[in-house]
C-alpha positions as CSV (number, residue, x, y, z in Angstrom):
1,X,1.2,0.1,14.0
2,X,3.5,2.8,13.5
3,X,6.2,0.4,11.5
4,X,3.6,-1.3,9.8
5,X,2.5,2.5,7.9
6,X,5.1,4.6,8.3
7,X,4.7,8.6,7.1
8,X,6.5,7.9,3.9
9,X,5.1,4.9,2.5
10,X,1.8,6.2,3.3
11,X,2.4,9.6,1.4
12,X,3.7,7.5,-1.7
13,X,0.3,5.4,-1.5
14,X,-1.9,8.8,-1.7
15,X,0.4,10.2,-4.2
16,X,-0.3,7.1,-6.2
17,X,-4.2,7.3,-6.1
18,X,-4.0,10.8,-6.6
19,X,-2.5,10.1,-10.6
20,X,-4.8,7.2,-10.3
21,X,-7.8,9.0,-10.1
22,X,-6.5,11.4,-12.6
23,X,-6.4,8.9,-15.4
24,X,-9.9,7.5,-14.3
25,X,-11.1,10.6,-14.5
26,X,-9.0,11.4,-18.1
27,X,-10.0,7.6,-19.6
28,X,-14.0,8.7,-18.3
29,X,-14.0,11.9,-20.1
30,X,-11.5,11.1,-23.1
31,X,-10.7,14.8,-22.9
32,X,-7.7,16.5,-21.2
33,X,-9.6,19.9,-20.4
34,X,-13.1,18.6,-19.0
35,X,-13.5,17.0,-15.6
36,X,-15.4,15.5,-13.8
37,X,-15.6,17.2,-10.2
38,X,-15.0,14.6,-7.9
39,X,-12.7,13.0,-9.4
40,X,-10.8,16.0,-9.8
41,X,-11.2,17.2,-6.4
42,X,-10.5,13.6,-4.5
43,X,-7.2,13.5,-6.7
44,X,-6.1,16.7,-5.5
45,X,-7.1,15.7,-1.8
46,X,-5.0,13.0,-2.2
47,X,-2.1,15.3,-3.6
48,X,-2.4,17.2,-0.7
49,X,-2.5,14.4,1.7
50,X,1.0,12.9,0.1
51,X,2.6,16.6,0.6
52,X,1.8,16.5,4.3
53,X,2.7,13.3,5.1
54,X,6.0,13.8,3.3
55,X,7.0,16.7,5.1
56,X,9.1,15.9,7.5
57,X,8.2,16.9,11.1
58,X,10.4,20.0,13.0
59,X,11.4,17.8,15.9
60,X,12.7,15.0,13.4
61,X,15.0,16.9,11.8
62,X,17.0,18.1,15.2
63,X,17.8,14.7,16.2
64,X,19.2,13.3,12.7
């Protein structure tokens, strides 16, 4: 399972969603400064998510 979803891919997938969401949530509202909340807030999660998984782990970066 690991090569199936590796950290990379996966952390492209959420960053992806994340601007998604964020043009659901702009075509919904049809205004740039008003949000709907959870929207708002599962596009950032999703943000988030795609940071960590990007980072690269301390022990991976001894042995390249």
């Amino acid at each position: 399972m690991k090569k199936l979803f590796p950290r990379k891919r996966l952390a492209m997938g959420f960053g992806v969603l994340g601007i998604a969401l964020m043009g659901v949530d702009l075509m919904m509202t049809r205004n740039f400064f008003t949000h709907i909340g959870e929207l708002m807030a599962a596009s950032i999660i999703c943000f988030v998510l795609a940071i960590v998984l990007d980072r690269t782990p301390k022990g991976a970066e001894k042995s390249t």
